[in-house]
PDB file of N, CA, C and O in Angstrom:
ATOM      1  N   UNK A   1      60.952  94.729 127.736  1.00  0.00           N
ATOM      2  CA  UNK A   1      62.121  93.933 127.912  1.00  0.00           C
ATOM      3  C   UNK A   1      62.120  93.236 129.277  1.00  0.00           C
ATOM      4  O   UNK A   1      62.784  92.201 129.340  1.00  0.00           O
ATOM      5  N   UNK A   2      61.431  93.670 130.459  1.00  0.00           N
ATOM      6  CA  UNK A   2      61.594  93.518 131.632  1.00  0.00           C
ATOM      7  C   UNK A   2      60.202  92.620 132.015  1.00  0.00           C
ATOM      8  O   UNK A   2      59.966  91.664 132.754  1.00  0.00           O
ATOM      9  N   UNK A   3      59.668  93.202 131.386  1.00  0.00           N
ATOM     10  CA  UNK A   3      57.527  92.018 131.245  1.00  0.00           C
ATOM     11  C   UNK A   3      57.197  93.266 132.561  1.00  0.00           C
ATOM     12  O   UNK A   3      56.008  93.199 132.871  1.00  0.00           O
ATOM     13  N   UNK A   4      57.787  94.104 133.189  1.00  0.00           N
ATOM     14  CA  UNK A   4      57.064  95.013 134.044  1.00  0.00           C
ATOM     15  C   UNK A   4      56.186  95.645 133.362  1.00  0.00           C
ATOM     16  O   UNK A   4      56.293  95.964 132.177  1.00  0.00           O
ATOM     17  N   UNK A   5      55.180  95.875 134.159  1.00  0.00           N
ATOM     18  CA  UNK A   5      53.914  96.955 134.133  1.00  0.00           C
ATOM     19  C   UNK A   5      54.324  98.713 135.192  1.00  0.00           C
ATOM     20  O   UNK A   5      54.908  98.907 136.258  1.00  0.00           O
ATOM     21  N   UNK A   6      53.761  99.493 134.347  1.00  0.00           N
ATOM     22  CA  UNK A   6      54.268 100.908 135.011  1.00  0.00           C
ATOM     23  C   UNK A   6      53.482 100.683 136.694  1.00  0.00           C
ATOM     24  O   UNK A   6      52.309 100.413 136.952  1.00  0.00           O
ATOM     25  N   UNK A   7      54.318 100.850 137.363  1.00  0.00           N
ATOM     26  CA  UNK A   7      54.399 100.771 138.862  1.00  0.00           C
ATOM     27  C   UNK A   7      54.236  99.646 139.566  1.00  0.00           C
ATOM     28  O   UNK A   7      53.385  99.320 140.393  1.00  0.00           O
ATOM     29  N   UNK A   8      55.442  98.936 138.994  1.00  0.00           N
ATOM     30  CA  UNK A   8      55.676  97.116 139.328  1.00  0.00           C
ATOM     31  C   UNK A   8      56.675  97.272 139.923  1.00  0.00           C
ATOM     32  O   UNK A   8      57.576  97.894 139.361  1.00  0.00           O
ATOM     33  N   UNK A   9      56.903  96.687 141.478  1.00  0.00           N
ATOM     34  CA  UNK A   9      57.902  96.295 142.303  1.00  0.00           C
ATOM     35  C   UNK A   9      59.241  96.054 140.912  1.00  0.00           C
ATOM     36  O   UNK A   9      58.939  95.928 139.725  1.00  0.00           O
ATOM     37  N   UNK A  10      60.219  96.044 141.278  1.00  0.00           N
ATOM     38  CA  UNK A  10      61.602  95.875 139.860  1.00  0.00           C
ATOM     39  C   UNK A  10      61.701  94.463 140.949  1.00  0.00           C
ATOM     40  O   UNK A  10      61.170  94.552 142.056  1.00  0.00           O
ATOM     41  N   UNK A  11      62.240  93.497 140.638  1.00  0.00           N
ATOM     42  CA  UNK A  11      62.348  91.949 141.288  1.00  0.00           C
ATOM     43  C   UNK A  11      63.883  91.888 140.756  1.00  0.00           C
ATOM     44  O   UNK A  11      64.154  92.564 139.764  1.00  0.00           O
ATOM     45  N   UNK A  12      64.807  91.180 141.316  1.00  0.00           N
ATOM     46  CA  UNK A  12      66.046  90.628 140.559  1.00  0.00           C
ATOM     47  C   UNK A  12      65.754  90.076 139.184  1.00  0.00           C
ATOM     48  O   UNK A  12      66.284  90.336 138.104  1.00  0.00           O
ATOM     49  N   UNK A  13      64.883  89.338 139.464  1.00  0.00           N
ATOM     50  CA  UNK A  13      64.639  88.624 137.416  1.00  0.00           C
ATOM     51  C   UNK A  13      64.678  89.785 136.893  1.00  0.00           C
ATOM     52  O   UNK A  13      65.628  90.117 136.184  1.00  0.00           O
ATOM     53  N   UNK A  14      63.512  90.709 137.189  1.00  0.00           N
ATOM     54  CA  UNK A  14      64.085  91.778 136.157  1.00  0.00           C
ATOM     55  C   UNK A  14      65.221  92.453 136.160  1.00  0.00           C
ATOM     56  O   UNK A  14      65.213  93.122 135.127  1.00  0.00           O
ATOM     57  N   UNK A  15      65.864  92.580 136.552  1.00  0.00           N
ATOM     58  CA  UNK A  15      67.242  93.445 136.783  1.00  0.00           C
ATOM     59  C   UNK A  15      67.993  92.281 135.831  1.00  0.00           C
ATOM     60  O   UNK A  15      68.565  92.629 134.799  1.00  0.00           O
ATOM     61  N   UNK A  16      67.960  91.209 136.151  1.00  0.00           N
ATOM     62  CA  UNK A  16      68.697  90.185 135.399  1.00  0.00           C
ATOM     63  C   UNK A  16      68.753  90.392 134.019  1.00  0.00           C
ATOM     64  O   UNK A  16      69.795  90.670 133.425  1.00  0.00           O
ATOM     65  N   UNK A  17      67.273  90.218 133.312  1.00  0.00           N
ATOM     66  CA  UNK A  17      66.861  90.570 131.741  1.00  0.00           C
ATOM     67  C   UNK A  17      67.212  91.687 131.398  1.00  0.00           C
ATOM     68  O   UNK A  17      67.487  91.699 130.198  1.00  0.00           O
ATOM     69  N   UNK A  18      67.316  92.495 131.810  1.00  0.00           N
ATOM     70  CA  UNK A  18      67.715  93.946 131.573  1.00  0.00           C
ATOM     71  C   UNK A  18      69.336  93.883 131.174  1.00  0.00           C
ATOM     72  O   UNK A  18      69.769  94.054 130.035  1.00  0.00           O
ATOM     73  N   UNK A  19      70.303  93.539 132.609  1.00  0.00           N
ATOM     74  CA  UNK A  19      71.899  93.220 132.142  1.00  0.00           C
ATOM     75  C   UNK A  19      71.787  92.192 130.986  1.00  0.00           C
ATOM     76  O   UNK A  19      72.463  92.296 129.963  1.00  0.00           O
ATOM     77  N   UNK A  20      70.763  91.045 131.234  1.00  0.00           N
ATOM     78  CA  UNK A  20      70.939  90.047 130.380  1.00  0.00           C
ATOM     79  C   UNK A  20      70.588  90.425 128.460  1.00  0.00           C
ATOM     80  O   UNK A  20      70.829  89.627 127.554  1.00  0.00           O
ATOM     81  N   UNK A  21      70.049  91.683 128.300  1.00  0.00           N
ATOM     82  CA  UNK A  21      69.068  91.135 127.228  1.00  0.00           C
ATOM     83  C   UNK A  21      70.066  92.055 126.086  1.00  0.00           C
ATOM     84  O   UNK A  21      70.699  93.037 126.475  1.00  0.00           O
ATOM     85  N   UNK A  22      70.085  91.800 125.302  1.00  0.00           N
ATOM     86  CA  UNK A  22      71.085  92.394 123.424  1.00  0.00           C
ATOM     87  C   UNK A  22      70.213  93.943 123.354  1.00  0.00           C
ATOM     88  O   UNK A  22      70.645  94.879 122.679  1.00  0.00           O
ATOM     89  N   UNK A  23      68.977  94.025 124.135  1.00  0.00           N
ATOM     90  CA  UNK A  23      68.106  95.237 123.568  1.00  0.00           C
ATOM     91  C   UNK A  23      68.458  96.151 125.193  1.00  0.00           C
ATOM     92  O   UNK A  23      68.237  97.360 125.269  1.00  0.00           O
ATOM     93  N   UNK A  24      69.012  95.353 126.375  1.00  0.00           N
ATOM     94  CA  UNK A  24      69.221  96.135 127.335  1.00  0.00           C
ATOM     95  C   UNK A  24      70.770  96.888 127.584  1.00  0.00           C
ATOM     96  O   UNK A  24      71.118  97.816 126.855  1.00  0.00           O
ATOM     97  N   UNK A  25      71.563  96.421 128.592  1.00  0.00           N
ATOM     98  CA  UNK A  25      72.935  96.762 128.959  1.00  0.00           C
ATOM     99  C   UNK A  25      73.988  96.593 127.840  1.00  0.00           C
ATOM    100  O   UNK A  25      74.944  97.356 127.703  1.00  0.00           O
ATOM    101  N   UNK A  26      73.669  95.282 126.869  1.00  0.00           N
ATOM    102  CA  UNK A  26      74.076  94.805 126.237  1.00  0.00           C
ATOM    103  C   UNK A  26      74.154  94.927 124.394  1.00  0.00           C
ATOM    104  O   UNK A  26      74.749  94.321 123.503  1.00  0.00           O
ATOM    105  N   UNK A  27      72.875  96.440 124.503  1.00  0.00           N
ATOM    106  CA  UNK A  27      72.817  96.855 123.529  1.00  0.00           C
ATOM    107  C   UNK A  27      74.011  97.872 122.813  1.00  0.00           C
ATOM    108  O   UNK A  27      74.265  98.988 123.266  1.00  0.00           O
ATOM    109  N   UNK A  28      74.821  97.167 121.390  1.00  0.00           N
ATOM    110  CA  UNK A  28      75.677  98.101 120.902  1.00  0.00           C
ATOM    111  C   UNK A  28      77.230  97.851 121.361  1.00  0.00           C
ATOM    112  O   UNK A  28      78.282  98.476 121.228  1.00  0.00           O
ATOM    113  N   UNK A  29      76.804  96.525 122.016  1.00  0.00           N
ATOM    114  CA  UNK A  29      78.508  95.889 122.721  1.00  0.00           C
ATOM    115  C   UNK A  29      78.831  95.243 122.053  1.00  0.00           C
ATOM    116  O   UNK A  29      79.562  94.525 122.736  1.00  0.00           O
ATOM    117  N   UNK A  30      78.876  94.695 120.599  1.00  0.00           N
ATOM    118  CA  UNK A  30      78.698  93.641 119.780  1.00  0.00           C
ATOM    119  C   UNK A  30      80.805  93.619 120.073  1.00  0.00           C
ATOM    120  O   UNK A  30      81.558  94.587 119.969  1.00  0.00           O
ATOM    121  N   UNK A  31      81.198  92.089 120.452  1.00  0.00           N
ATOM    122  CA  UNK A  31      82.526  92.604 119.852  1.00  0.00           C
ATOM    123  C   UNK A  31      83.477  93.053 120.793  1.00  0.00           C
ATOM    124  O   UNK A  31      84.699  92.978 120.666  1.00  0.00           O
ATOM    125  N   UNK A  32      82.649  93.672 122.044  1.00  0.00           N
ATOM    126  CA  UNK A  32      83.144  94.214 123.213  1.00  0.00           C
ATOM    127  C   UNK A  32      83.049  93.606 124.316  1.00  0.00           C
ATOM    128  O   UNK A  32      81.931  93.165 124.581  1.00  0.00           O
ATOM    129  N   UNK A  33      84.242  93.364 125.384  1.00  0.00           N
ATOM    130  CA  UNK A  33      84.093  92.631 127.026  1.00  0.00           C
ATOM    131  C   UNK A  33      83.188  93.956 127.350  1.00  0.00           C
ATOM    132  O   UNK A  33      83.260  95.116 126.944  1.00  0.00           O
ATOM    133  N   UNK A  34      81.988  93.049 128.581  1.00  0.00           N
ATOM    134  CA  UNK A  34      81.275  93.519 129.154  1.00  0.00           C
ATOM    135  C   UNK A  34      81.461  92.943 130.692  1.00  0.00           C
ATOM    136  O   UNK A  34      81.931  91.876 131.088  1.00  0.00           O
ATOM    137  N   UNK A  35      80.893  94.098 131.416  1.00  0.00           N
ATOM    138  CA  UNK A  35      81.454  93.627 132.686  1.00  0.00           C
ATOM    139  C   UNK A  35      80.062  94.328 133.531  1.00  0.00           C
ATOM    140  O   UNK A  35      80.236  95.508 133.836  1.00  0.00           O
ATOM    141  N   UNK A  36      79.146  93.917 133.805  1.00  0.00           N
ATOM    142  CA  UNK A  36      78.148  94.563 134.486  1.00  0.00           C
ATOM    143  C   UNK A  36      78.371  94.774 135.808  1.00  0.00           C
ATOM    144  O   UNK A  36      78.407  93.808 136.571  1.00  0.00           O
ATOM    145  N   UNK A  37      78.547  96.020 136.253  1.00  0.00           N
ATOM    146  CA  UNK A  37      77.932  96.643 137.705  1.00  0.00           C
ATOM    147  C   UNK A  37      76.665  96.887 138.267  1.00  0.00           C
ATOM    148  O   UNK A  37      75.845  97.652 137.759  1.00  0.00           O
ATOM    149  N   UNK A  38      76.563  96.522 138.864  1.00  0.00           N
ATOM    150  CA  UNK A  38      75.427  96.691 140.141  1.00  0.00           C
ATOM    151  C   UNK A  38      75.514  97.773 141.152  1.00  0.00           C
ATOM    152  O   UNK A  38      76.138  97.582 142.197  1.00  0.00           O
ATOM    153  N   UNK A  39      74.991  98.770 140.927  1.00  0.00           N
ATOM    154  CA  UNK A  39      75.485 100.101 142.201  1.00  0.00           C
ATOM    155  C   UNK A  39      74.217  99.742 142.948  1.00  0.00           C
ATOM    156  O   UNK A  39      73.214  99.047 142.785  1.00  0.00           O
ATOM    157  N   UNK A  40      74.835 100.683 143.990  1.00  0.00           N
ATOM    158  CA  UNK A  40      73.998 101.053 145.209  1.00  0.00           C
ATOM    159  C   UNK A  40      73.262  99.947 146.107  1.00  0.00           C
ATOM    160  O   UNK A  40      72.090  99.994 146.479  1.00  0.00           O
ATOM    161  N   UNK A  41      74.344  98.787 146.416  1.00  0.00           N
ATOM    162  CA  UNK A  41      74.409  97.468 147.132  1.00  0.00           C
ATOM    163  C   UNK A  41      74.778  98.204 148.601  1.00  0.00           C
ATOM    164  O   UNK A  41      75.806  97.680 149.030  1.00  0.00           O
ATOM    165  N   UNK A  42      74.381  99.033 149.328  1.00  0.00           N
ATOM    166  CA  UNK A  42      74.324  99.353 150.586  1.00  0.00           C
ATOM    167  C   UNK A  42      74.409  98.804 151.915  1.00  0.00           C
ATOM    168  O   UNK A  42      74.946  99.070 152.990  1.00  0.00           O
ATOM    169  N   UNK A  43      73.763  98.050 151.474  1.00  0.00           N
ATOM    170  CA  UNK A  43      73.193  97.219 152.993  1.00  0.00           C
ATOM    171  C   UNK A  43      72.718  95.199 152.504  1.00  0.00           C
ATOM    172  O   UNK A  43      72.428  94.665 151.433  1.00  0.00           O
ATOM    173  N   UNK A  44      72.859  94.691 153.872  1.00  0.00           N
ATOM    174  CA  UNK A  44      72.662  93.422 153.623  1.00  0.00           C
ATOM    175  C   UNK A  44      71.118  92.898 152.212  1.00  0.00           C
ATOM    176  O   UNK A  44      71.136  92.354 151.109  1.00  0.00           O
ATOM    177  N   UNK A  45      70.280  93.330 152.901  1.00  0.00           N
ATOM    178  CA  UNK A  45      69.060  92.705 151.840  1.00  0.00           C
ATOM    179  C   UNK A  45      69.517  93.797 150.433  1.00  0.00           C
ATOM    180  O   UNK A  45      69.033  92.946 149.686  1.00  0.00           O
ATOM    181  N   UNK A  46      69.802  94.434 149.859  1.00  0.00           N
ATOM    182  CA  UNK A  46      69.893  94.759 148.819  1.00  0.00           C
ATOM    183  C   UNK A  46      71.679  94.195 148.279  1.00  0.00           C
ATOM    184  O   UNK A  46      72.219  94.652 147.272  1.00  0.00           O
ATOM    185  N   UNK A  47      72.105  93.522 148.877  1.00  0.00           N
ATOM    186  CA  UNK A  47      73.544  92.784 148.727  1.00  0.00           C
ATOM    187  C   UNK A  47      72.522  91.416 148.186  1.00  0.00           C
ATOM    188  O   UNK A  47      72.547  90.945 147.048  1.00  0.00           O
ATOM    189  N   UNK A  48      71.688  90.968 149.272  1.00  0.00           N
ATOM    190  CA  UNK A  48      70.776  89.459 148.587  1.00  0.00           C
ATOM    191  C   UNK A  48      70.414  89.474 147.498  1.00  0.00           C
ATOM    192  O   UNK A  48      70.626  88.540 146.725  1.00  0.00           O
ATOM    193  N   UNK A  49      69.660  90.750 147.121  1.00  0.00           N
ATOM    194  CA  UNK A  49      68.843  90.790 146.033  1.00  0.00           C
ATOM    195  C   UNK A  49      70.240  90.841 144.684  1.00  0.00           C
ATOM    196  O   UNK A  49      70.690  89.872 144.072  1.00  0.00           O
ATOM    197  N   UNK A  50      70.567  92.018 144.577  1.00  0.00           N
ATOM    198  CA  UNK A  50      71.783  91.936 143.668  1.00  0.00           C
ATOM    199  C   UNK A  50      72.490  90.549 143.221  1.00  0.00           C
ATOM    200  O   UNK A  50      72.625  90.096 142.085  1.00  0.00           O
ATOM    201  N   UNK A  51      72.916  89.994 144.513  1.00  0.00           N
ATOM    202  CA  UNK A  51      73.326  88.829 143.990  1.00  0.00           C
ATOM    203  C   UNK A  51      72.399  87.807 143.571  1.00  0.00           C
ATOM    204  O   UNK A  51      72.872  86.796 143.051  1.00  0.00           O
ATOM    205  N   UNK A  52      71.133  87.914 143.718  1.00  0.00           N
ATOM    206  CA  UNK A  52      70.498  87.121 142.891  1.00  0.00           C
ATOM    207  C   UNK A  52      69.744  87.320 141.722  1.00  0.00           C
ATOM    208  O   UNK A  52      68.982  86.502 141.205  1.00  0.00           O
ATOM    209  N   UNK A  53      70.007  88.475 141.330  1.00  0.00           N
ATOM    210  CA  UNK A  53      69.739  89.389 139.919  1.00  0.00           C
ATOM    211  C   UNK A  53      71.381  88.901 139.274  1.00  0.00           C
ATOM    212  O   UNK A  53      71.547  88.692 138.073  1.00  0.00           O
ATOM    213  N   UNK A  54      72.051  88.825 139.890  1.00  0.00           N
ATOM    214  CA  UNK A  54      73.856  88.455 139.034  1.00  0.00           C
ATOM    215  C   UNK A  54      73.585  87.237 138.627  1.00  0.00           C
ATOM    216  O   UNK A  54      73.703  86.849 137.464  1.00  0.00           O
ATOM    217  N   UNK A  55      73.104  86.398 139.828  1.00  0.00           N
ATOM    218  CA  UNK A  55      73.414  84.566 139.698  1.00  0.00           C
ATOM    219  C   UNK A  55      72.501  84.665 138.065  1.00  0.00           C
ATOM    220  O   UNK A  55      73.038  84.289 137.023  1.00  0.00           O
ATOM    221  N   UNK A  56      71.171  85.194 138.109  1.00  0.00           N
ATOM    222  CA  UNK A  56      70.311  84.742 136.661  1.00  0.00           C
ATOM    223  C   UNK A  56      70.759  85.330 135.550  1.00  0.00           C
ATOM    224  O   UNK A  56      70.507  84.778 134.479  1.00  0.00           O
ATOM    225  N   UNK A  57      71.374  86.340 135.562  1.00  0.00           N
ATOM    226  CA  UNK A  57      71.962  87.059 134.454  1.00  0.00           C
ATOM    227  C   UNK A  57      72.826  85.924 133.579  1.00  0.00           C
ATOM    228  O   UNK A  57      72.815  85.436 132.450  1.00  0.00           O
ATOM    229  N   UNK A  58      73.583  85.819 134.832  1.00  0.00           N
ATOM    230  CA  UNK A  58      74.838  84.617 134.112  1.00  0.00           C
ATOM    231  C   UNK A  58      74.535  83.887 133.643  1.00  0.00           C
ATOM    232  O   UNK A  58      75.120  83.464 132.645  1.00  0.00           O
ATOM    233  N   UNK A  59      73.092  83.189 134.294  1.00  0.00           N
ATOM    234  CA  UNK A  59      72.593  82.208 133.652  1.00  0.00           C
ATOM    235  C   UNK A  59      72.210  82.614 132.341  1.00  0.00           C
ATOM    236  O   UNK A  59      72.579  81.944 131.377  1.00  0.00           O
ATOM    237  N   UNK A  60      71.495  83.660 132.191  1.00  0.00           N
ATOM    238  CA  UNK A  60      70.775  84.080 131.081  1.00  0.00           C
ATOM    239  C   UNK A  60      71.443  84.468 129.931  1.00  0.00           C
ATOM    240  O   UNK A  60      70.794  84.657 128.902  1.00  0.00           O
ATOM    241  N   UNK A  61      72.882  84.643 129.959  1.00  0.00           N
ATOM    242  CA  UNK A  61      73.827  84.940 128.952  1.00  0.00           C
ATOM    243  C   UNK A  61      75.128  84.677 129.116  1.00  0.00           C
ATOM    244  O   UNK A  61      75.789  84.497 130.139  1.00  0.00           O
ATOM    245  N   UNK A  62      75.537  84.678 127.495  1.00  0.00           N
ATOM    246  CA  UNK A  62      77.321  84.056 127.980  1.00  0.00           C
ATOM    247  C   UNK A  62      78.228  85.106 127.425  1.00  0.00           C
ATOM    248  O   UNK A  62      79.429  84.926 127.225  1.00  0.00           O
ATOM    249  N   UNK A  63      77.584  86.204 127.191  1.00  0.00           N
ATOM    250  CA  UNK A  63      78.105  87.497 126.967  1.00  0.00           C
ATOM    251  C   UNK A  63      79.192  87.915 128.021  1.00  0.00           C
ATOM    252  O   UNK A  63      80.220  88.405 127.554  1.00  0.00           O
ATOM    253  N   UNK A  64      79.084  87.770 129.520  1.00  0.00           N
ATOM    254  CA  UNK A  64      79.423  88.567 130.550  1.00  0.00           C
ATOM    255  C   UNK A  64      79.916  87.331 131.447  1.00  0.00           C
ATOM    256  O   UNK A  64      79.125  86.391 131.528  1.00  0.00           O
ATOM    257  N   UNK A  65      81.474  87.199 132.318  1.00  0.00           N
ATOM    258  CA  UNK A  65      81.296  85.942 133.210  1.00  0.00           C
ATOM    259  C   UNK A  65      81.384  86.347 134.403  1.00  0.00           C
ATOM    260  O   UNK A  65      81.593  85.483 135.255  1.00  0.00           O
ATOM    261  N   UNK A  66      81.248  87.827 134.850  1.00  0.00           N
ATOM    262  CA  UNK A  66      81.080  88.115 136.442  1.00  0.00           C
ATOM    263  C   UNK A  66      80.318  89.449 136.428  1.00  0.00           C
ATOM    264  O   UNK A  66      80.224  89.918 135.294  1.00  0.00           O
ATOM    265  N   UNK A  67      79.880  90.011 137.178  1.00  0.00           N
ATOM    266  CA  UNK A  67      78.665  91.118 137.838  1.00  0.00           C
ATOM    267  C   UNK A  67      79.785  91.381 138.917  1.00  0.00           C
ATOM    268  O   UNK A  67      80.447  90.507 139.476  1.00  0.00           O
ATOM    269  N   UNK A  68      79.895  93.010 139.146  1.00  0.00           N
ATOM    270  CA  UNK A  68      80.606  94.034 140.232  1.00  0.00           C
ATOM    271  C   UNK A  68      79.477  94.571 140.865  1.00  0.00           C
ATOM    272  O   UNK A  68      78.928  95.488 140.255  1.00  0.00           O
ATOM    273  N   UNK A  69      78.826  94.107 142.315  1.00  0.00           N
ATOM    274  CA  UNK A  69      77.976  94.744 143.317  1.00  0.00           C
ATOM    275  C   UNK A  69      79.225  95.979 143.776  1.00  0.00           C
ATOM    276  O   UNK A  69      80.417  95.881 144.068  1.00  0.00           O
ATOM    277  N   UNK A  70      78.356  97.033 143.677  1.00  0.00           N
ATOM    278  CA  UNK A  70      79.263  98.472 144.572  1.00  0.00           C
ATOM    279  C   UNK A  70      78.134  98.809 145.117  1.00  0.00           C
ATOM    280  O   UNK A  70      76.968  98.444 144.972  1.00  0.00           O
ATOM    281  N   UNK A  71      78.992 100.013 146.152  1.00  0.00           N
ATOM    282  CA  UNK A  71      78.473 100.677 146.700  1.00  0.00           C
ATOM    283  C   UNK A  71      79.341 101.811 146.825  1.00  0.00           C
ATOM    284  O   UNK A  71      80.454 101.695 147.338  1.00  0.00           O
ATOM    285  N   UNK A  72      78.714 103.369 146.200  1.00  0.00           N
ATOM    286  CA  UNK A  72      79.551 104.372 146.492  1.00  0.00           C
ATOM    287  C   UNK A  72      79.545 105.372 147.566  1.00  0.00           C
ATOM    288  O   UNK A  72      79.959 106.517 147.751  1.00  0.00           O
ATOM    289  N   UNK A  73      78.715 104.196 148.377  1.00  0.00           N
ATOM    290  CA  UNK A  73      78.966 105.101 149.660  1.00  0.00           C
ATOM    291  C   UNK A  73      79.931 104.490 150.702  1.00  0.00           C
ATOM    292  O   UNK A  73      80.045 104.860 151.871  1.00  0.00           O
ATOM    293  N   UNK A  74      80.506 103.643 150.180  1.00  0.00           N
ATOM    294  CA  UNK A  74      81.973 103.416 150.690  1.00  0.00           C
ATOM    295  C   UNK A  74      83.009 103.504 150.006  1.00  0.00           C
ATOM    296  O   UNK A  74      83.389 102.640 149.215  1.00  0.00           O
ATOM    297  N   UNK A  75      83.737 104.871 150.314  1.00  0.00           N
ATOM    298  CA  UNK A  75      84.410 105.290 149.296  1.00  0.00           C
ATOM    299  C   UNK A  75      86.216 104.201 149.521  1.00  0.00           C
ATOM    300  O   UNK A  75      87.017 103.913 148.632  1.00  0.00           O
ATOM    301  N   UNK A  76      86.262 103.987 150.477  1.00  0.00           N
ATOM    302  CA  UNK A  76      87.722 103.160 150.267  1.00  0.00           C
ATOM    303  C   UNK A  76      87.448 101.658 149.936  1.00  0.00           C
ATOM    304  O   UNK A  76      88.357 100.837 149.814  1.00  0.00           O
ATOM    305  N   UNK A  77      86.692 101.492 149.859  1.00  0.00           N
ATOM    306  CA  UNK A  77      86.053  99.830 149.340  1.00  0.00           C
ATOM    307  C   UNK A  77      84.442  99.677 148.554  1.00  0.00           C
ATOM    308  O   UNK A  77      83.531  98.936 148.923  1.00  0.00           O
ATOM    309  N   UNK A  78      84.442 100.468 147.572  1.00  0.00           N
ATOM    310  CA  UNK A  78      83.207 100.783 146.662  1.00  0.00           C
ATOM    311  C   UNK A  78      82.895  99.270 146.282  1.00  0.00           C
ATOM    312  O   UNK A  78      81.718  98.912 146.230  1.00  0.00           O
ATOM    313  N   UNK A  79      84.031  98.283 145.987  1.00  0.00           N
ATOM    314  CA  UNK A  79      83.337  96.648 145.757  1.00  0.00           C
ATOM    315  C   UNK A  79      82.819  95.929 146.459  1.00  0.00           C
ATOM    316  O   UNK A  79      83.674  95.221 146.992  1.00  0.00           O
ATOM    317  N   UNK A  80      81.638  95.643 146.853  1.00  0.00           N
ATOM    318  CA  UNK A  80      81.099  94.936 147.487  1.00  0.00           C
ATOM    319  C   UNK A  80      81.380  93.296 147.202  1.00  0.00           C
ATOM    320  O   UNK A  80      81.767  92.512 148.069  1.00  0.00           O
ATOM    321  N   UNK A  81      81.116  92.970 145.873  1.00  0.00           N
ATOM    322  CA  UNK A  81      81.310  91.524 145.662  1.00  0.00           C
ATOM    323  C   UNK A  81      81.288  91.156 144.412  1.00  0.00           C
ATOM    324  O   UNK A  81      80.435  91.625 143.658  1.00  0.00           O
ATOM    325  N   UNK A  82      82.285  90.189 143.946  1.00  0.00           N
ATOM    326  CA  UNK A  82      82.378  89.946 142.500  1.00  0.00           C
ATOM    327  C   UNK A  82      81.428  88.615 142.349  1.00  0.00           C
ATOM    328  O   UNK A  82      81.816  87.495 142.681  1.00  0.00           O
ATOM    329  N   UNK A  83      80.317  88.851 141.882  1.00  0.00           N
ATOM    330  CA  UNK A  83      80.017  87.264 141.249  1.00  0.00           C
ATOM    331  C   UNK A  83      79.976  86.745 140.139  1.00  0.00           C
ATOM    332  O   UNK A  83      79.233  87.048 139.206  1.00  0.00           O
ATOM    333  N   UNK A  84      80.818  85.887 140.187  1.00  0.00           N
ATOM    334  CA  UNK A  84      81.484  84.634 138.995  1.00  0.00           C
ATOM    335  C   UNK A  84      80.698  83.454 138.456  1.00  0.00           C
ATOM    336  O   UNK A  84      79.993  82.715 139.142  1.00  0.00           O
ATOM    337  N   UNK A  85      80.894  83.365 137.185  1.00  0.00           N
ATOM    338  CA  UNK A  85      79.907  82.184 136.630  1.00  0.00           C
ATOM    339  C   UNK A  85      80.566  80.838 137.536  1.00  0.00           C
ATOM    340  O   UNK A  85      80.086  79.712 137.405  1.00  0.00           O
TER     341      UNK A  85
END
């Protein structure tokens, strides 16, 4: 689903296809709002990456119109960032 090979860097595209794909996140939602989260957005470069695994998702489907970056290691503000089609 992802075109990875066993012990392939994970890239945002893939993270994307994965939320994006009917056989991934999206498997068995037929019918149902979906709202994809993104955990463990910690720190600045993994805030970049996330949001650019969100931006292609959206692109990639019209299933879902925003992605929730968290982080639960901030427990009084676990949302990092909503991104919107």
């Amino acid at each position: 689903m992802t075109g990875l090979q066993t012990g392939a860097v994970v890239e945002p595209q893939h993270l994307a296809r994965l939320l994006a794909s009917d056989a991934g996140l999206l498997r068995g939602s037929a019918g149902c709002a979906v709202v994809p989260v993104i955990n463990m957005v910690d720190d600045a470069d993994k805030e970049g990456l996330a949001r650019q695994a969100a931006r292609i998702a959206l692109i990639e489907t019209g299933r879902f119109d925003r992605v929730i970056l968290a982080s639960m290691r901030t427990v009084d503000q676990p949302v990092v960032a909503v991104i919107e089609r």
